[in-house]
C-alpha positions as a printed NumPy array, in Angstrom:
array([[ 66.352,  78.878, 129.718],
       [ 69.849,  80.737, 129.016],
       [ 71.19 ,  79.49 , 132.299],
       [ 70.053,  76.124, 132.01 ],
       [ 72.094,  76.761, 128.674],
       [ 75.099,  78.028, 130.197],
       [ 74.944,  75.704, 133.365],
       [ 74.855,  72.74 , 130.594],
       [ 77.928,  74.525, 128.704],
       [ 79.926,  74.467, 131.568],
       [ 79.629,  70.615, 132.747],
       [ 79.714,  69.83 , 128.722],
       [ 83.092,  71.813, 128.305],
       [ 84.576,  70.854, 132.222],
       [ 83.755,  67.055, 131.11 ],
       [ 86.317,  66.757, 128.389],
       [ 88.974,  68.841, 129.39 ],
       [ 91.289,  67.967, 126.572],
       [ 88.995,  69.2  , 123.589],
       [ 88.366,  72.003, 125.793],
       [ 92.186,  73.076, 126.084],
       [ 92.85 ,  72.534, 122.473],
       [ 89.87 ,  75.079, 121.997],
       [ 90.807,  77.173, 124.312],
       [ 94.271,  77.117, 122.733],
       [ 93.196,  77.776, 118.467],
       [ 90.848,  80.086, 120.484],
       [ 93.44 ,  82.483, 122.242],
       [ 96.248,  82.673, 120.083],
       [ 94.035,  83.942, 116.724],
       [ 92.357,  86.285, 118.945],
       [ 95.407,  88.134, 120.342],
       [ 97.078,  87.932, 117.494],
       [ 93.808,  90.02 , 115.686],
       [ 93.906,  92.115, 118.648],
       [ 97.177,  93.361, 118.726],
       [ 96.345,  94.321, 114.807],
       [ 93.26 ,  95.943, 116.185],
       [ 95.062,  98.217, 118.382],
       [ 97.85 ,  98.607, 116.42 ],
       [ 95.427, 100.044, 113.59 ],
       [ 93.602, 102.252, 116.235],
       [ 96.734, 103.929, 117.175],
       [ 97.964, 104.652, 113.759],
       [ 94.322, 105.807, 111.929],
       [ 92.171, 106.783, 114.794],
       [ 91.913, 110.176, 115.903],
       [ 94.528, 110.84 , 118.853],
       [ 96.929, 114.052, 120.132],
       [ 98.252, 115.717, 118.707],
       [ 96.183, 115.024, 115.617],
       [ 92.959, 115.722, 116.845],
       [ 91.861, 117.439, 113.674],
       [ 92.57 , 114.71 , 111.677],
       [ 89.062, 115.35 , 109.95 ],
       [ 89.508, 119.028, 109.396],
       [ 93.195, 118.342, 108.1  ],
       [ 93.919, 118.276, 104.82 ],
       [ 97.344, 117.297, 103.378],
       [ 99.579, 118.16 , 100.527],
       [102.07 , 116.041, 100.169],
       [103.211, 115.472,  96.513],
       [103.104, 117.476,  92.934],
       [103.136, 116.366,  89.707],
       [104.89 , 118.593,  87.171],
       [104.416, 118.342,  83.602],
       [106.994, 120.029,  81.528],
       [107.223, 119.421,  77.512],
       [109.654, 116.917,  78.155],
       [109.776, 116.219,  81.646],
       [107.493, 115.145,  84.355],
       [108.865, 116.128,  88.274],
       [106.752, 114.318,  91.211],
       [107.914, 115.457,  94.542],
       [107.163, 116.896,  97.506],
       [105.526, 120.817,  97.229],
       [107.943, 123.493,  97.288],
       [107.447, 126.471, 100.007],
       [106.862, 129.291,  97.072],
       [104.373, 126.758,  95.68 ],
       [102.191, 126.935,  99.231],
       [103.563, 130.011,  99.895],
       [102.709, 132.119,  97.018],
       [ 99.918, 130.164,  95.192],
       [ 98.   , 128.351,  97.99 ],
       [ 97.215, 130.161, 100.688],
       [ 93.604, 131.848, 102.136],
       [ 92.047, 129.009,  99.806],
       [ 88.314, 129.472, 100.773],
       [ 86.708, 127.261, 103.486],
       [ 90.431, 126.642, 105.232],
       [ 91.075, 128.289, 108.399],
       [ 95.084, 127.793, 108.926],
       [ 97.481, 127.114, 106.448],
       [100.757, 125.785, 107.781],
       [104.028, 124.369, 106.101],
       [106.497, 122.068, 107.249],
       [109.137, 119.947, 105.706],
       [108.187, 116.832, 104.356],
       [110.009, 114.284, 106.462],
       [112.217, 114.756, 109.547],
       [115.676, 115.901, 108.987],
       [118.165, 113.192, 110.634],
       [120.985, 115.734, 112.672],
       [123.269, 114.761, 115.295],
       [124.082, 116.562, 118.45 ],
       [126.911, 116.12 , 120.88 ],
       [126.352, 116.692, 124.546],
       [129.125, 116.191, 127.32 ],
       [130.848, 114.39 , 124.1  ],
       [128.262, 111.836, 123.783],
       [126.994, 111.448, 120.486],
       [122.932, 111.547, 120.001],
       [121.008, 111.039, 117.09 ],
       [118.092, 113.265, 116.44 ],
       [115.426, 113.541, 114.083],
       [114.633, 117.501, 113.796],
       [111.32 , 118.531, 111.51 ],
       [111.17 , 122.684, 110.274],
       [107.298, 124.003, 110.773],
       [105.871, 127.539, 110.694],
       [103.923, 128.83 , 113.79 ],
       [100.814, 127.727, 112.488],
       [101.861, 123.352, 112.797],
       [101.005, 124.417, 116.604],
       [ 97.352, 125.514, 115.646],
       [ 96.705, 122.613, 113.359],
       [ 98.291, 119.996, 115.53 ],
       [ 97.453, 120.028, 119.444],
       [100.144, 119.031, 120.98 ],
       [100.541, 118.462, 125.234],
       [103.291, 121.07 , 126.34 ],
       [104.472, 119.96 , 129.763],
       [106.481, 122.887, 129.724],
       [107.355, 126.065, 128.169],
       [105.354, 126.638, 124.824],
       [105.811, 127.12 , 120.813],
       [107.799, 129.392, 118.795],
       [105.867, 132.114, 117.243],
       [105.238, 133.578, 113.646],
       [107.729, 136.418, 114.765],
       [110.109, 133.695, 116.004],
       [109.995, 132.217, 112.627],
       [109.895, 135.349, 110.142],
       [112.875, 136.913, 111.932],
       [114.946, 133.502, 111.937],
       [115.052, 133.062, 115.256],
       [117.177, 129.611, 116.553],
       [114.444, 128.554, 119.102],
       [113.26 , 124.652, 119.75 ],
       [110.838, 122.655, 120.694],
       [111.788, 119.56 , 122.236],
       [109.904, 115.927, 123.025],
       [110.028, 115.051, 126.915],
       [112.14 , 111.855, 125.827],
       [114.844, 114.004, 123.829],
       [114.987, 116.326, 126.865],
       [116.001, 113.492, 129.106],
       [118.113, 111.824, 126.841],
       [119.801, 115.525, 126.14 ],
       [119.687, 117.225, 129.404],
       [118.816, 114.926, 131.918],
       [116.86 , 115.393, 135.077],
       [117.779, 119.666, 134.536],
       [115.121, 121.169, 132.986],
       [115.162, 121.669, 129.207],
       [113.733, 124.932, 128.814],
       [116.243, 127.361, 128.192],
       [119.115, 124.748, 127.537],
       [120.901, 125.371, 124.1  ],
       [120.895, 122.534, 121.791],
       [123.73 , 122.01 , 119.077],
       [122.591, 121.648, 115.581],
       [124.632, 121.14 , 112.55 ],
       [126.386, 124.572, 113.321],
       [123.569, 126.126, 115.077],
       [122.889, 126.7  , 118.946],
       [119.093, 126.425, 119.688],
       [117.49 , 127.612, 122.445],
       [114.714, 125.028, 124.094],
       [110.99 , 127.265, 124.763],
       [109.066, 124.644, 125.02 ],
       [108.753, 120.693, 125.801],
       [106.037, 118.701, 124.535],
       [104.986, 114.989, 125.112],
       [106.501, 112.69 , 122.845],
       [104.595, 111.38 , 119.462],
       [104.519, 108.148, 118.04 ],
       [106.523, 107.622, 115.111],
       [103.18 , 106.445, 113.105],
       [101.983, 109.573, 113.219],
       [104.302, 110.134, 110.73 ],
       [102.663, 114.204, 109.928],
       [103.43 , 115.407, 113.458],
       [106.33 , 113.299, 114.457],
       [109.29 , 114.119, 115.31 ],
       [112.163, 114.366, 118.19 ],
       [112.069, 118.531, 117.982],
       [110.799, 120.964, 115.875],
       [112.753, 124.246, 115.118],
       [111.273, 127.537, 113.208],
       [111.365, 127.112, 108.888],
       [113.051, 130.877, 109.102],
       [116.   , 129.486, 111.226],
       [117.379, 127.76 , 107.936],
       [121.074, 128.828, 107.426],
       [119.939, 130.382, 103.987],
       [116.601, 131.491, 102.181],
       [116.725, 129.454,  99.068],
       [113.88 , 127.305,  99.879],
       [111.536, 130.718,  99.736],
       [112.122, 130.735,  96.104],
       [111.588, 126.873,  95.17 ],
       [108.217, 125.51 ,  93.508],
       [109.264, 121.747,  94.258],
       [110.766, 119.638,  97.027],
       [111.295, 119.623, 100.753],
       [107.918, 120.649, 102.188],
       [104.11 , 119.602, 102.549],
       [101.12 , 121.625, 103.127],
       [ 98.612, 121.152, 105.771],
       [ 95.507, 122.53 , 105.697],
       [ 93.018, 123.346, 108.152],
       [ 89.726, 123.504, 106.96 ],
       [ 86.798, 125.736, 108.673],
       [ 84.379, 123.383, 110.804],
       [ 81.745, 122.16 , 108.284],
       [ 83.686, 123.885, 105.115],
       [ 82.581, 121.711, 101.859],
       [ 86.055, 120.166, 101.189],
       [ 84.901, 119.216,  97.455],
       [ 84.92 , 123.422,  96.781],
       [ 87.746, 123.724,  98.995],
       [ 89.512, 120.972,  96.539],
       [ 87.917, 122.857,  92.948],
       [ 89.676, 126.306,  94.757],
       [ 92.965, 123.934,  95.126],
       [ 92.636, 123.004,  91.767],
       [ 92.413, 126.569,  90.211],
       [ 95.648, 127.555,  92.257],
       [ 97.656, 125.218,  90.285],
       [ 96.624, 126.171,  86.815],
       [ 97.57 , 129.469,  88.062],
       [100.79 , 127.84 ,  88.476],
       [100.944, 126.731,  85.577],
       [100.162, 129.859,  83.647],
       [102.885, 131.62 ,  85.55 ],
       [105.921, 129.248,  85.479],
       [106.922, 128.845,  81.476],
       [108.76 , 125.785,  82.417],
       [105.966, 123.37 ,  83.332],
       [102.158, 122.863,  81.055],
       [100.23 , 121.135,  84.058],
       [100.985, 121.131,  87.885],
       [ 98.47 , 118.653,  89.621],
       [ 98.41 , 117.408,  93.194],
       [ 95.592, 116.172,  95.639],
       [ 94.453, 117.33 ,  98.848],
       [ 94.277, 114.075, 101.059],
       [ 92.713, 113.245, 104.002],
       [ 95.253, 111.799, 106.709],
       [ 94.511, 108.393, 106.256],
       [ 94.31 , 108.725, 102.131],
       [ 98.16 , 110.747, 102.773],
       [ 99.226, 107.571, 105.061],
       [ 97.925, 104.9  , 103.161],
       [ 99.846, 106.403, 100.006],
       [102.961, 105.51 , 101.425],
       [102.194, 101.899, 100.395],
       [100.558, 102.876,  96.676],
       [ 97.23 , 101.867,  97.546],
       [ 94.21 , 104.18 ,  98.555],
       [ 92.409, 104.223, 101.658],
       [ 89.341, 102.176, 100.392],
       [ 91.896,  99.345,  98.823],
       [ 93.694,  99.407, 102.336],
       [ 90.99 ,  98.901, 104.712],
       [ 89.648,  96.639, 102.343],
       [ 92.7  ,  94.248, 102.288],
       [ 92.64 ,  94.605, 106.196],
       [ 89.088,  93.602, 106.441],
       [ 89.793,  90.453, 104.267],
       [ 93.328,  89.286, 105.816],
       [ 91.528,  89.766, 109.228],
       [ 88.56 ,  87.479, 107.95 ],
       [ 90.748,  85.027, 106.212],
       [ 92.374,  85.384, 109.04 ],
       [ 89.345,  84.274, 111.497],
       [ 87.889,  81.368, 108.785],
       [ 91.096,  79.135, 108.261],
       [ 90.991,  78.6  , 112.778],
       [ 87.487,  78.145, 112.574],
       [ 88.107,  75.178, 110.123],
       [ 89.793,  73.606, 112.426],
       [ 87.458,  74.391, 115.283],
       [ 84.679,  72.844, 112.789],
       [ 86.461,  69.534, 112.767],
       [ 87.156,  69.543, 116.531],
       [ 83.652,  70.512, 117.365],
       [ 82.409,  67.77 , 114.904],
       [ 84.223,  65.223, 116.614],
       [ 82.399,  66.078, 120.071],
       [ 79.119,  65.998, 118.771],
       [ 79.666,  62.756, 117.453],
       [ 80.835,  61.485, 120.843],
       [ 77.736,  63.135, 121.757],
       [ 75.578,  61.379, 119.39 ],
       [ 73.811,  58.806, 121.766],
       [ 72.426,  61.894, 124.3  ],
       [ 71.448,  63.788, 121.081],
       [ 69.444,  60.74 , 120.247],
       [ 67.863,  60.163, 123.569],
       [ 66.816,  64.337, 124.207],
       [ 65.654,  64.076, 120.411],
       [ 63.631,  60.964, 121.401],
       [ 61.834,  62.93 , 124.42 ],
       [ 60.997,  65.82 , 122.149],
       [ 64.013,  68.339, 122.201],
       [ 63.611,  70.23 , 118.871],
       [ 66.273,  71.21 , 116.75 ],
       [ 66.417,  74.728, 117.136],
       [ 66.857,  74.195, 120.954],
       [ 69.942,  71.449, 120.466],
       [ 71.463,  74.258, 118.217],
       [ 70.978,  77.057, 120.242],
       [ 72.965,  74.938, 123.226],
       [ 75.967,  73.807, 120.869],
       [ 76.344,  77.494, 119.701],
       [ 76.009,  78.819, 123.409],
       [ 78.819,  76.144, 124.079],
       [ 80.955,  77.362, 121.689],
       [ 80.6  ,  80.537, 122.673],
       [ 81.286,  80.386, 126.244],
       [ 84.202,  78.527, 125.287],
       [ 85.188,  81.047, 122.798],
       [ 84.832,  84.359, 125.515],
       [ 87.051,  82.408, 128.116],
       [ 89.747,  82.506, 125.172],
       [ 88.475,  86.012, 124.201],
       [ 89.537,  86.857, 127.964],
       [ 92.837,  85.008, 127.626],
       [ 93.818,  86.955, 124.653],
       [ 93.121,  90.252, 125.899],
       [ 95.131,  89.532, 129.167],
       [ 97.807,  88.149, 126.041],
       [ 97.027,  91.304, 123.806],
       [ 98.051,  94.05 , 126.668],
       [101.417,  92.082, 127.777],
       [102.397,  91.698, 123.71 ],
       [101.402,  95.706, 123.654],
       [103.382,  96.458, 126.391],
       [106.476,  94.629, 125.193],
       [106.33 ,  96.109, 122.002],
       [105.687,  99.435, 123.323],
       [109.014,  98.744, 125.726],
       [111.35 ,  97.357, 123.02 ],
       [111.783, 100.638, 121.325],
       [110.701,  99.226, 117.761],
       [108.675, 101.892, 116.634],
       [109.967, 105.023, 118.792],
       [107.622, 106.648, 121.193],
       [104.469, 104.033, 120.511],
       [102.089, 104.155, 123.125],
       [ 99.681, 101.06 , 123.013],
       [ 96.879, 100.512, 125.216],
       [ 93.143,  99.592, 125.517],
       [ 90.465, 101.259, 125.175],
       [ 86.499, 101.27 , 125.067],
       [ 86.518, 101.341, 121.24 ],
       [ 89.074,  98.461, 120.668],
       [ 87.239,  96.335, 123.727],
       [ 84.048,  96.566, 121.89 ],
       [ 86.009,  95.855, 118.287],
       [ 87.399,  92.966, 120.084],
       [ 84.514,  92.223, 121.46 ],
       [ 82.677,  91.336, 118.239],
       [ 85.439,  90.131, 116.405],
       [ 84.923,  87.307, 119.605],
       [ 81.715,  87.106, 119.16 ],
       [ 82.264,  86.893, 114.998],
       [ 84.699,  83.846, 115.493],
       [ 82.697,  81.914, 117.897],
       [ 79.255,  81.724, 116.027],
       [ 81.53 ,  80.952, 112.761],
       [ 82.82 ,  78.053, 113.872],
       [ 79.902,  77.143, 115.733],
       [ 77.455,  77.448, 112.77 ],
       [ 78.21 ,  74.283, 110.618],
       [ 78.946,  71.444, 113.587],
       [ 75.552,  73.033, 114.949],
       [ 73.49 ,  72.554, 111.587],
       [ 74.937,  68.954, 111.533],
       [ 73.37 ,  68.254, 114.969],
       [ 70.337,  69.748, 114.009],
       [ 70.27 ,  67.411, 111.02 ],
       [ 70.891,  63.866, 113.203],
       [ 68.049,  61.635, 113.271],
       [ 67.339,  60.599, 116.626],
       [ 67.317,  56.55 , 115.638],
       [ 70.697,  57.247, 113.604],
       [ 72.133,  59.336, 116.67 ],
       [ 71.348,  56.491, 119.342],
       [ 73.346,  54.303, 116.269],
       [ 76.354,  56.522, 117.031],
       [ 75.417,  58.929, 114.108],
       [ 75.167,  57.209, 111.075],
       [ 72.707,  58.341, 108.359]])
């Protein structure tokens, strides 16, 4: 029976080719255009390298403090993680980096080249699993005695250095001469945590005043212990800061969160992870019904050029439920063969924006997961604007259909 169905889509679609292009065309472009955002949203929130503990990472990105007349909301201070938060119970690694990528320039052969350099301890290299394709990471020693050692993306080191190899280069910093140790694979600038074009030790800072500093320049990143209860590794957080508090005379109430990655990236915009996905989720639906409108009206109109063999198969006994099931099988085969257009649409529009440069290092391509996201978001749009035109049908009386579909 489904391949009398299908057989009968075919003829049905291949005998009015002009309906069937239009379809094909509303079809295509709303599905690429929800695929590229279905990728796009992959690559920025799903789990990837070099955060592949995104669920056993917990971030600390901004403080509140509450003075008698003053409130402060910035970025953690490194005595504030330092001092107050670290061996919390239930995390394994602590590490601290600064809170965005310092923009530097370097010179090389008297060409100018913009860099974006981020300061981490030796333990960003446990929590983050980065691909070293050569060389390897500075060390706690490395940082704790200051030592000017990098870590460089493969992109920098060919934009720096060339074909020569980048390990054990020097690299000139805002006054300083860095040594390259290790090269790693570069990372998307929406991984906004990790990313960066190298990373050099926190101890290599020309001076030490950051040690003593509650506030500013710095985020926390915790690694918590496979299976660790984060809700009594967030009550210990908690208790650290009112230590805080009781020890610094110049603030009542220091208060922060520990966010998951998505919760820290979804911040960026003010809204919380739950309001985000949720206003993704709608603009994508919204996004799928006002198309399917307009595939309603086009698939209306061929059914009721259709109305006379309605009548007739009605008159010899075809049920409803049967002449439903075909128009919806219709609609769907037309609505894969557009489904296959925009995914052959989807990975050129990827690769062009992956070329262009717009968002450094992006890497976009498909995979099993976005296929099968794609795959019912297809499958989504096809019985949606199949549903209605087929209840219509369903609905003709077979004397009114042979009329042309009057009722």
């Amino acid at each position: 029976m489904l391949w009398n169905y299908l057989k009968m889509a075919v003829k049905v679609l291949r005998r009015r080719k002009f309906f069937t292009l239009v379809s094909l065309f509303a079809i295509a472009s709303t599905l690429v255009t929800l695929m590229v955002a279905v990728s796009f949203l992959d690559h920025v929130l799903g789990t990837r390298a070099p955060e592949v503990n995104g669920d056993r990472t917990l971030i600390l990105s901004r403080v509140e403090f509450v003075g008698p007349k003053s409130l402060y909301r910035t970025g953690p201070g490194f005595a504030l993680l330092d001092r107050f938060l670290r061996e919390l119970p239930g995390v394994e690694t602590l590490s601290i980096a600064s809170e965005s990528p310092a923009r530097v320039v370097s010179y090389m052969g008297g060409t100018k080249v913009k860099l974006q350099m981020r300061r981490t301890d030796a333990e960003f290299w446990k929590v983050f699993h980065f691909d070293f394709v050569d060389g390897g990471p500075y060390s706690r020693e490395d940082d704790l005695e200051g030592k000017a050692v990098a870590v460089v993306s493969r992109s920098t080191a060919e934009k720096v250095f060339g074909e020569t190899a980048a390990v054990g280069q020097t690299l000139r910093i805002d006054g300083q001469t860095f040594q390259v140790i290790g090269v790693v694979s570069d990372v998307p600038a929406y991984r906004y945590v990790p990313f960066g074009d190298f990373w050099v030790p926190i101890g290599s800072a020309k001076t030490d005043n950051y040690r003593r500093k509650l506030a500013g320049g710095f985020m926390g990143l915790f690694l918590t212990e496979p299976g660790a209860d984060v809700s009594q590794i967030r009550s210990a957080f908690r208790d650290r800061l009112d230590a805080v508090a009781s020890d610094e005379p110049a603030w009542e109430l220091v208060q922060a969160t520990l966010d998951n990655r998505i919760d820290s990236l979804t911040q960026q915009f003010g809204l919380s992870s739950t309001v985000f996905l949720g206003l993704v989720a709608l603009l994508m639906v919204l996004f799928m019904v006002l198309p399917a409108v307009n595939l309603v009206n086009l698939n209306l109109s061929r059914i009721l050029e259709r109305c006379a063999e309605i009548g007739v198969r009605k008159a010899f006994g075809a049920d409803s439920f049967n002449l439903s099931i075909q128009f919806v099988i219709e609609n769907l085969v037309v609505t894969f063969l557009g489904g296959g257009i925009a995914m052959l649409g989807s990975v050129l529009i990827l690769e062009v924006i992956e070329q262009s440069g717009f968002i450094p290092y992006a890497t976009f391509e498909m995979n099993m997961r976005i296929f099968f996201v794609s795959l019912v978001i297809t499958l989504f749009f096809g019985i949606l604007s199949a549903a209605y035109p087929a209840w219509r049908m369903s609905r003709l009386n077979p004397a009114d259909a042979l009329r042309g579909g009057q009722r």
